[in-house]
N, C-alpha and C positions, 0 to 999 in steps of 0.2 A: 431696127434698133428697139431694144424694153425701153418703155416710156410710162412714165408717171410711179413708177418703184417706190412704194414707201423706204422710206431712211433708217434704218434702226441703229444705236449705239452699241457700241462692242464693248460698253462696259458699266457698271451701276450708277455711277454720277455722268450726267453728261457733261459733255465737252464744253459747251456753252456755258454751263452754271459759273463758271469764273469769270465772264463775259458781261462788261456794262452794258446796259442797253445802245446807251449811241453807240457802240463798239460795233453791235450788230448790224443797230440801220446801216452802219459805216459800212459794211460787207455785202450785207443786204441791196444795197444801191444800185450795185453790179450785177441784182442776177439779172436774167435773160432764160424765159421758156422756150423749152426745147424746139417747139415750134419755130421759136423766133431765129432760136440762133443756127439752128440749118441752115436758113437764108442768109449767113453771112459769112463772107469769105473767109479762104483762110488767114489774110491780111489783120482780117478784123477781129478774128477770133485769137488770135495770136497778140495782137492788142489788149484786148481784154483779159484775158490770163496773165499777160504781164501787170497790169494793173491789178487783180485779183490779190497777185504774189507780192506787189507792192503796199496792201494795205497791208496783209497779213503782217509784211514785215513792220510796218510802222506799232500796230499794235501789239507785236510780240509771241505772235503764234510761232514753235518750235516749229521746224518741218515734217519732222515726224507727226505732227496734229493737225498737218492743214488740210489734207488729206479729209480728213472726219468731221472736220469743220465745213471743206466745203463741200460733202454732203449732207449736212444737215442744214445749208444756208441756201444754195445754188439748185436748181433746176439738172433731173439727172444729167443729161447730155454735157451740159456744162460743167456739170462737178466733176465726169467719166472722162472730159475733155483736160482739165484740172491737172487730174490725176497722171496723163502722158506727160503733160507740161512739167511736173515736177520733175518725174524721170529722168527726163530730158536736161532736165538743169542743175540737178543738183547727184553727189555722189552717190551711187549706186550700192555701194559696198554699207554708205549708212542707212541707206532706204531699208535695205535686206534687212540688216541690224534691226532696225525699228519694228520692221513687218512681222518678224521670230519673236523680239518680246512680243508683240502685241497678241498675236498667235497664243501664246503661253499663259496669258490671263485668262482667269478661270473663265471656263465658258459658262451659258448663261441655263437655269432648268431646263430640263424637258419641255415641258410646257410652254415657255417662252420660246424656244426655238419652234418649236411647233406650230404657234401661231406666228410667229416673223414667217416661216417659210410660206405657210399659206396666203398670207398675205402679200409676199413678194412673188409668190405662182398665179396668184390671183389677180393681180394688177399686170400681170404679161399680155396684152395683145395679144400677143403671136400663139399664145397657148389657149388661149380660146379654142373649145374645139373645133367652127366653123370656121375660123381663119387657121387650124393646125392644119386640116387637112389638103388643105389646097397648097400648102409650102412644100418645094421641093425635099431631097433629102437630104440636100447637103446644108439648104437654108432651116433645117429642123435643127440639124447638127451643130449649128453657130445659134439656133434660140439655145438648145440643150446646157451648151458650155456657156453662154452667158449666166442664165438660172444656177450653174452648178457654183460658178463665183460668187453672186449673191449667197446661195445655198454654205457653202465656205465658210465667209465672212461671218454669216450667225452661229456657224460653230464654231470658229475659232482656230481653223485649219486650213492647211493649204488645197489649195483647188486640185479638184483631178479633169484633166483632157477628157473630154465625152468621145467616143468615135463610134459611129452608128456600122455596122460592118455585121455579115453575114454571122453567124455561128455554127461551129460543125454539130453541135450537140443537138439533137430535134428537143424541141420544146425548150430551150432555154432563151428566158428573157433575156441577159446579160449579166456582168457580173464584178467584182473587183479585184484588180491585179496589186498585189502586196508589192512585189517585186519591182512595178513599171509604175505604179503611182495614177494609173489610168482605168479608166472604166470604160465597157464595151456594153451596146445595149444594140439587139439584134436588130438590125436593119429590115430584114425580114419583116417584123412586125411594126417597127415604125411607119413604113411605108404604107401600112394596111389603114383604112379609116375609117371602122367602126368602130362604133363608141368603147367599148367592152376595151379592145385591144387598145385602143389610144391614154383609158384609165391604171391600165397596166403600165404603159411607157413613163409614162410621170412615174407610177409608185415605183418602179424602176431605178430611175434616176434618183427618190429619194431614197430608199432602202440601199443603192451601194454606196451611195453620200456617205450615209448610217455606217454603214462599214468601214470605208475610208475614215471615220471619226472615232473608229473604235481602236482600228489599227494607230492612227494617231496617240491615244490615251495611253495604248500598251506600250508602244515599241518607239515613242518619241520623246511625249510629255502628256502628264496625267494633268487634263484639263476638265474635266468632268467631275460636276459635284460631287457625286457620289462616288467614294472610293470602294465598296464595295460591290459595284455593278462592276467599275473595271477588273477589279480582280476573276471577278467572272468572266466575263470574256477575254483574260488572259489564259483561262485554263481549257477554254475549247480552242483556242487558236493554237495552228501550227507550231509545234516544241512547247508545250503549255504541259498542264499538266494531267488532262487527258485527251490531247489531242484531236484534233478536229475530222469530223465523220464527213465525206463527202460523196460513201459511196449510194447513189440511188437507184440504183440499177432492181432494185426489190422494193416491194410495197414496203417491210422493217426498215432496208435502210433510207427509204425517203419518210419516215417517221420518226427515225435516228437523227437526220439531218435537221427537219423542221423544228424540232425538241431542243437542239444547243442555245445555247443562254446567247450567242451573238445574232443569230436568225429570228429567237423570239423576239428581241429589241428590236433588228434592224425590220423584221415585219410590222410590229406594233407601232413602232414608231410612224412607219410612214402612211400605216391605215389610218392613223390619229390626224396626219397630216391631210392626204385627201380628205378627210369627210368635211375637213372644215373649208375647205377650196367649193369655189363659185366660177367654172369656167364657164358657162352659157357665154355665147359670143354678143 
């Protein structure tokens, strides 16, 4: 499990600010560190999320907020634990509802995503690189998609499935599938544990994030401050209006390719994001 996750708001007022203080100790009373609540059954954990659900309700948290609220009040595990429990109890079809506006609110600058991501890659245990190398490749595969939902959340969009799996293509890290909503990052090199190649697999996972969020802006809902960067990466993406270059089979066209306005971002983006990461184990 990611343990000790800074919390970030998904939107410019936080959730709290409506919130009396004794409101909070009120909520507050309940948490339980991660540590602690591993050690306790499902019995008791199940206990406690009922009670969790029962303050909320006395002080008047929507369902759709409790969610945000308890993680920004609760201990990740328990807030992660929270968040099944609502599922579980309450309509499906409103959760959705809530999850797509919420999705839809403007996401947050460059900038600020930039440092939320590094600081939630940076607070990973698992991604340390002394403790990366040693995880198998399927427990790499479940750190990756957990990171990629934190990763989400700060943009403002839906998660994509990580699947670590071969590639026919030589030399390609991985990549983003439009179509399937899923991202592939080449097993081949995950598995490998030097340093060099392990700094790649991260910028990996954030550069098709990058993608996935750009495809999001175009083809879904324009979440992204700047309306002028999307319009840009409308016009290199597929049916745009100068179509997108993918052939790199030649020194031009892997210059062609590097050069479109969605690869200059989705690369910048994510070198901004490693330089500011601290994995030493």
């Amino acid at each position: 499990m990611l343990e000790e996750l800074e919390r970030f708001e998904s939107q410019a007022k936080p959730l709290n600010e409506g919130m009396t203080e004794p409101q909070m100790e009120y909520l507050s009373e309940l948490n339980i560190e991660s540590c602690d609540w591993a050690e306790l059954n499902d019995m008791q954990q199940l206990v406690t999320l009922s009670a969790i659900d029962g303050r909320m309700d006395e002080i008047g948290v929507p369902v759709e907020q409790r969610s945000e609220l308890a993680h920004a009040t609760f201990s990740d595990d328990m807030a992660d634990a929270y968040d099944d429990f609502i599922v579980e109890s309450y309509d499906s079809n409103d959760i959705e509802v809530c999850e797509l506006e919420k999705q839809q609110l403007e996401a947050p600058q460059d900038h600020i995503q930039i440092e939320q991501i590094s600081d939630v890659l940076t607070a990973c245990e698992e991604l340390k690189y002394e403790n990366w190398v040693s995880l198998e490749l399927s427990e790499k595969e479940a750190v990756l998609n957990t990171l990629e939902e934190r990763i989400a959340e700060i943009e403002h969009r839906p998660s994509c499935p990580i699947h670590l799996l071969p590639l026919a293509i030589e030399n390609q890290w991985g990549g983003y599938n439009p179509e399937t909503k899923d991202i592939t990052i080449n097993s081949l090199y995950a598995e490998q544990s030097d340093y060099y190649t392990y700094r790649e697999v991260i910028d990996t996972l954030i550069h098709e994030g990058r993608h996935a969020y750009q495809h999001y802006n175009v083809n879904v809902a324009e979440i992204h401050p700047r309306h002028s960067e999307v319009a840009s990466w409308a016009e290199t993406m597929e049916g745009g209006k100068w179509g997108y270059w993918g052939d790199c089979s030649s020194l031009m066209g892997q210059r062609l390719y590097e050069q479109q306005s969605i690869e200059i971002d989705a690369r910048n983006f994510a070198g901004d994001v490693l330089n500011n990461l601290n994995l030493n184990a």
